[in-house]
SEDO-641283 format. One record per residue (C-alpha): x, y, z; residue number from 1. Coordinates in nm, 4 decimals. Example, Ala and Ser with C-alpha at 12.3 -4.5 7.8 and 13.67 -1.06 7.14 Angstrom:
<atoms>
<atom px="1.2300" py="-0.4500" pz="0.7800" seq="1"/>
<atom px="1.3670" py="-0.1060" pz="0.7140" seq="2"/>
</atoms>
This chain:
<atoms>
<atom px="-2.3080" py="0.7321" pz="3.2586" seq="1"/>
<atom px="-2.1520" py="0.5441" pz="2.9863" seq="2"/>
<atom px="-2.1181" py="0.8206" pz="2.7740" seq="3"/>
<atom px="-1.9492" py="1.0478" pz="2.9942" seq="4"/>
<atom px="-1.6826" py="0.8089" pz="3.0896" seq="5"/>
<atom px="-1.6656" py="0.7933" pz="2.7048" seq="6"/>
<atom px="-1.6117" py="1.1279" pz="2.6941" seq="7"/>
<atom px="-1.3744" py="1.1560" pz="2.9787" seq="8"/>
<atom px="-1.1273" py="0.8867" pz="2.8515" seq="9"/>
<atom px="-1.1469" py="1.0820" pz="2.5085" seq="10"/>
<atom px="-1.0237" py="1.4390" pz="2.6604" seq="11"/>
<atom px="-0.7778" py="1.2834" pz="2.8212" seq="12"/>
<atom px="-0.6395" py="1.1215" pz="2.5712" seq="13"/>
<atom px="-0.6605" py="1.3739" pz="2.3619" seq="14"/>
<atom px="-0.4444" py="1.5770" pz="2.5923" seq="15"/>
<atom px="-0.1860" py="1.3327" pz="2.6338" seq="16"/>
<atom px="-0.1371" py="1.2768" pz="2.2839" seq="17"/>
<atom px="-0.1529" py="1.6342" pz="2.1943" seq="18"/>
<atom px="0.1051" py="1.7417" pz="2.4518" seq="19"/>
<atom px="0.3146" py="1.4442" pz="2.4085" seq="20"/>
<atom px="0.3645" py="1.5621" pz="2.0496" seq="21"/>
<atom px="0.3737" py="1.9226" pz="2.1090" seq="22"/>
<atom px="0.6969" py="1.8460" pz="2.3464" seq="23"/>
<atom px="0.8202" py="1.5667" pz="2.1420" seq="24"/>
<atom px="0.8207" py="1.7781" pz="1.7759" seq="25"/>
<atom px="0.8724" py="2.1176" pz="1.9944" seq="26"/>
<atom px="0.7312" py="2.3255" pz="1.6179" seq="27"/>
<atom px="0.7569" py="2.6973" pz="1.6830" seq="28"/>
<atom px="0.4299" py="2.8728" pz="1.5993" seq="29"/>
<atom px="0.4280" py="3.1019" pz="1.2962" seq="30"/>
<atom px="0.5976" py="3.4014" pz="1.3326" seq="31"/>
<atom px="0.3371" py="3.6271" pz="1.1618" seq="32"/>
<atom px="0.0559" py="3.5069" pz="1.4439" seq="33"/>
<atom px="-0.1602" py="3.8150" pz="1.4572" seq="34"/>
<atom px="-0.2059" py="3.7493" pz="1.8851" seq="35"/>
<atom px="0.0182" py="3.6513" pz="2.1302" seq="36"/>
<atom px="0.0419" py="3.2589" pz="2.1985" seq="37"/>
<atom px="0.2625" py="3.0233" pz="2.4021" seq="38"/>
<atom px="0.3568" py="2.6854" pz="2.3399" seq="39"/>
<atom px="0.4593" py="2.4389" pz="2.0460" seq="40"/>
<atom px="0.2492" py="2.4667" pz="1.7414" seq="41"/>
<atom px="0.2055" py="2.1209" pz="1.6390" seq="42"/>
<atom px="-0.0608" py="1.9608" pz="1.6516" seq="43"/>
<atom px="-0.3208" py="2.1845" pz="1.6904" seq="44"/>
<atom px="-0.4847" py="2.1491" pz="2.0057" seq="45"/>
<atom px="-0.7770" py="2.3562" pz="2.0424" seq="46"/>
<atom px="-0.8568" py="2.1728" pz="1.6686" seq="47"/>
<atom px="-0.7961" py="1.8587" pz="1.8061" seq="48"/>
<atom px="-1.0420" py="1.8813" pz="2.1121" seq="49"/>
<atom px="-1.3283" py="2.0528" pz="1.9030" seq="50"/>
<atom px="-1.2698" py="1.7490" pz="1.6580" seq="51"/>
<atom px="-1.2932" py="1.5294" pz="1.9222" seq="52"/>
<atom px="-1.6018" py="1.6874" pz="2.0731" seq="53"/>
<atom px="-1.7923" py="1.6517" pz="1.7367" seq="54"/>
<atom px="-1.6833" py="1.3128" pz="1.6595" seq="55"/>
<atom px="-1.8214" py="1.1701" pz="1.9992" seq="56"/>
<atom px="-2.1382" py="1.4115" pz="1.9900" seq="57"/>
<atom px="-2.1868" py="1.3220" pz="1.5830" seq="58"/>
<atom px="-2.1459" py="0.8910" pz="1.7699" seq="59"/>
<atom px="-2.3979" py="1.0098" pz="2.0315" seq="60"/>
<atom px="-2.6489" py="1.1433" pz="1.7931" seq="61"/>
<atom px="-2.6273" py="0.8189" pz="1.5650" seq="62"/>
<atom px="-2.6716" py="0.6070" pz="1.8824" seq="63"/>
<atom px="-3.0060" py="0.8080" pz="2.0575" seq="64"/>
<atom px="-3.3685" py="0.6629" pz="1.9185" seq="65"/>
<atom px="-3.4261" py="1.0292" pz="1.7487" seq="66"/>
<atom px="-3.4979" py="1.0889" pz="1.3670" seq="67"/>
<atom px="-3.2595" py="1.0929" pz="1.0689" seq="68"/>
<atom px="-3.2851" py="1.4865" pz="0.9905" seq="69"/>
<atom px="-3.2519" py="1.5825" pz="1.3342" seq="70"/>
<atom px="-2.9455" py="1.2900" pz="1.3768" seq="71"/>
<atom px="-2.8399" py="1.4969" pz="1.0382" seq="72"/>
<atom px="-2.8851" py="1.8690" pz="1.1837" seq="73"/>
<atom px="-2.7009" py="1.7572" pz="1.5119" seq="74"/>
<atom px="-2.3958" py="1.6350" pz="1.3159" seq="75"/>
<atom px="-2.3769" py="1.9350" pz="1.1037" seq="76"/>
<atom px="-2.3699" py="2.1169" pz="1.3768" seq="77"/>
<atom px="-2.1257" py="2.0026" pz="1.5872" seq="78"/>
<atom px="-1.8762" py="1.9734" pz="1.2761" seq="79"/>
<atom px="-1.9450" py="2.3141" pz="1.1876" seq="80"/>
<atom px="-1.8596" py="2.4300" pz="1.5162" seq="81"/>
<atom px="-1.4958" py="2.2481" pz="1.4694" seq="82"/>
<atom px="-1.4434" py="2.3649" pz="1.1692" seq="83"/>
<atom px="-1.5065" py="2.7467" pz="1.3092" seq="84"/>
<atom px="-1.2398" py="2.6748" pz="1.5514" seq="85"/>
<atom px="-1.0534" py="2.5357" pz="1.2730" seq="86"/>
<atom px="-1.0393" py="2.8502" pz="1.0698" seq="87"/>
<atom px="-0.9997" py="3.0519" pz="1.3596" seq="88"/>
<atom px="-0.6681" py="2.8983" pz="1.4328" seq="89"/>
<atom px="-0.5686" py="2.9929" pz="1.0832" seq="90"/>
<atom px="-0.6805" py="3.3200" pz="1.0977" seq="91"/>
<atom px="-0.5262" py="3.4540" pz="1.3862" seq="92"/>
<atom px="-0.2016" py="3.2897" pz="1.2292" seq="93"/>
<atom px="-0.0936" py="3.0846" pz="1.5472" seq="94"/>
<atom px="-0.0946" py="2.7743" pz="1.3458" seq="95"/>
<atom px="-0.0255" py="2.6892" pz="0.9694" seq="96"/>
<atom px="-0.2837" py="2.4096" pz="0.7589" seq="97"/>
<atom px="-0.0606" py="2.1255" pz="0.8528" seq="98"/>
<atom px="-0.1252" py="2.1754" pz="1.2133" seq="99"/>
<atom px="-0.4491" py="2.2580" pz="1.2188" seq="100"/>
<atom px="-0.5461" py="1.9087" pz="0.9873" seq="101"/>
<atom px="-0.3302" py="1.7220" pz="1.2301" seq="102"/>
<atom px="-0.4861" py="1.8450" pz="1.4775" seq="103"/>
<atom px="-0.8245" py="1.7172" pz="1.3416" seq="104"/>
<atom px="-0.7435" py="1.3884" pz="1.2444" seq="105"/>
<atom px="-0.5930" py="1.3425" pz="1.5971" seq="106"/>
<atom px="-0.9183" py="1.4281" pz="1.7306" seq="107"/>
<atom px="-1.1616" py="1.2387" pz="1.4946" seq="108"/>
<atom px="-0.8888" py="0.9544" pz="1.5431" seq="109"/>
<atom px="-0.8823" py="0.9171" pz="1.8953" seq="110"/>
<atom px="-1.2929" py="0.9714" pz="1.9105" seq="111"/>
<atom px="-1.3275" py="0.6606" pz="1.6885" seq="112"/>
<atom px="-1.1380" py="0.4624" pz="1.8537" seq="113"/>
<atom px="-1.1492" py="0.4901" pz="2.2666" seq="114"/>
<atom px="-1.5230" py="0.3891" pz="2.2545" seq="115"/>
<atom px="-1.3529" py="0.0284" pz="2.0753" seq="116"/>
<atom px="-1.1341" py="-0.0119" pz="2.3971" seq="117"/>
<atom px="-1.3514" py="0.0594" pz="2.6767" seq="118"/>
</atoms>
């Protein structure tokens, strides 16, 4: 049960954050975006949560009884996953490198750090 108030607390601060900056910086997304997508560009927000996601699932792995290469294989997978999502972003155009590493670090940032406060 801990975990999922973990997890919780880190989605929703993740969306504060994320749409407390996108309003605050108010970055217009590329103009060459190859679909159609509303909002602020900056940061990144579907990198941010999938960054987010990993980081507490790469934590989760670490902290279960299981063994190193399958610890390994889960972490790799997860980040892999982000990273997808990552490029994505890029590819479709609807956000620039910038956005999509802010995005990340946001993520892995605020995954670190909410287990510390609870």
């Amino acid at each position: 049960m801990e975990s999922v108030i973990e997890l919780i607390v880190i989605l929703i601060v993740t969306t504060v954050v994320v749409l407390g900056l996108k309003n605050r910086m108010k970055v217009a997304r590329p103009a060459n975006a190859k679909v159609s997508a509303k909002g602020y560009a900056f940061p990144s927000g579907h990198t941010a949560f999938s960054f987010a996601l990993a980081t507490f699932y790469a934590g989760l792995a670490m902290r279960l009884a299981i063994p190193f290469v399958e610890t390994l294989l889960i972490i790799l997978g997860v980040f892999t996953g982000a990273f997808f999502i990552l490029a994505w972003r890029l590819q479709v155009r609807v956000h620039t490198v910038g956005q999509v590493v802010a995005g990340a670090g946001i993520g892995v940032v605020i995954a670190l750090l909410v287990p510390f406060v609870l």
